[in-house]
C-alpha positions in Angstrom: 15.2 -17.4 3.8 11.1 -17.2 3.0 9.2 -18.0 6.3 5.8 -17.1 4.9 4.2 -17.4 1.2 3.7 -13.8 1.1 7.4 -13.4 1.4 7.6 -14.9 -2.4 5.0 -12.5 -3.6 6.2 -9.5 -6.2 3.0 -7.6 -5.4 4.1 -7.7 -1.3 7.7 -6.7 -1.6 6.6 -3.8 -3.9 3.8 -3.3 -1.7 6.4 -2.8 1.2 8.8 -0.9 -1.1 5.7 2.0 -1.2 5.4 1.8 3.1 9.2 2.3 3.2 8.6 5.4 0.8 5.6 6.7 2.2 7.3 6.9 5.3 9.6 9.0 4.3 7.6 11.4 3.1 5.4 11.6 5.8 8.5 11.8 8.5 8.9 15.5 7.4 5.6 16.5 7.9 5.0 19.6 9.9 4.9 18.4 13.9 1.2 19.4 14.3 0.6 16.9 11.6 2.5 13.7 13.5 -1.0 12.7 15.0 -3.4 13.8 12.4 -3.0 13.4 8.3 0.5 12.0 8.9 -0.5 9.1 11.4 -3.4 8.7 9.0 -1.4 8.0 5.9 1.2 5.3 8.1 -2.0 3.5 8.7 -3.3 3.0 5.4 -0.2 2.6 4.0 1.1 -0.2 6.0 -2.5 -1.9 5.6 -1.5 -2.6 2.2 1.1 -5.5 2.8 -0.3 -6.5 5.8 -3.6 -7.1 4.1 -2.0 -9.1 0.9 0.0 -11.0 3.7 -2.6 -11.9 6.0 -5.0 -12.7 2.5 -2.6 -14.8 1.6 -2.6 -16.9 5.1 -6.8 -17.6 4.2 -7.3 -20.8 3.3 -10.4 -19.6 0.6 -9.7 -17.9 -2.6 -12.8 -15.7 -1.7 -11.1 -14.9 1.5 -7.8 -14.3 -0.5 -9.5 -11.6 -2.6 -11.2 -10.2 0.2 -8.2 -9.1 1.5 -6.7 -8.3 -1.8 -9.8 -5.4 -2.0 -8.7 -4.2 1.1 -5.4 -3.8 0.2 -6.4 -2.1 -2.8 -8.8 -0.1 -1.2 -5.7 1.0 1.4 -3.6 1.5 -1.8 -6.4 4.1 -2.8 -6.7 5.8 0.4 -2.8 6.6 0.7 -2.3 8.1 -2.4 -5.6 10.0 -2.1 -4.2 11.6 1.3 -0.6 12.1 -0.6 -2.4 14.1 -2.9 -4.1 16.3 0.2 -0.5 16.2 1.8 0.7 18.1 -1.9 -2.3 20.4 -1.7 -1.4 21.5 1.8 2.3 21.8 0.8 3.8 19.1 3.3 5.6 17.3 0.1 6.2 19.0 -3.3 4.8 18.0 -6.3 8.1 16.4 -7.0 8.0 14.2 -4.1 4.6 12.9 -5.0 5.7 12.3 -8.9 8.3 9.8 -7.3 6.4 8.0 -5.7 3.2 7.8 -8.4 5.3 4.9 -10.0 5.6 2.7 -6.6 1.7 2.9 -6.7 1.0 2.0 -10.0 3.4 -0.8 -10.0 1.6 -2.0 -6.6 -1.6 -1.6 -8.2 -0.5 -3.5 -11.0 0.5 -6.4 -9.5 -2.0 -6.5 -6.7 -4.4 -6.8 -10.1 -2.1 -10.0 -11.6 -2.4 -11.3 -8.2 -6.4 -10.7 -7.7 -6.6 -12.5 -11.0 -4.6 -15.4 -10.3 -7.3 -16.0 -7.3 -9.6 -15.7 -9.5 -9.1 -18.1 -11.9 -8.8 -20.3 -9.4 -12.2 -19.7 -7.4 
């Protein structure tokens, strides 16, 4: 049972699906990493559907899409560290390929959603 409108949202649960994933990647990073790149990249990636889910609790559409860019910008951020994270051989260049599709998909539908507030500003 839905508590919150975000909850219905296909751009939030895939948003979550990439934090779930992320996660996982980042919980075999090297120890000396747990407080550095690693804490880094839970941050940003959990600021993605937080943002869409606290945008969505704004009354304004401007205020919607506010926090729509931030999620976006978060979305950016992650995979941008990810690609570090490969560099510096903390996750293989398989690893990374599987989870290109969660961020495109999120990107995606964060776009639709951005668009639908939009059209209604």
């Amino acid at each position: 049972m839905e508590i919150f409108q975000f909850e219905k949202l296909i751009a939030w649960k895939k948003a979550k699906e990439l934090t779930l994933a992320v996660y996982q990647l980042v919980a075999a990073f090297p120890q000396h990493e747990q407080y550095a790149l690693s804490s880094q990249i839970r941050r940003a990636v959990i600021s993605i559907s937080s943002n869409i889910a606290e945008g969505t609790g704004r009354a304004s559409m401007k205020e919607k899409n506010h926090f729509l860019e931030i999620a976006f910008g978060s979305l950016t951020e992650t995979y941008c560290q990810l690609l570090i994270a490969s560099e510096l051989g903390y996750i293989t260049d398989d690893e990374l390929n599987a989870v290109k599709p969660l961020f495109k998909e999120t990107s995606r539908l964060m776009s639709g959603l951005r668009k639908s507030y939009e059209s209604n500003l």
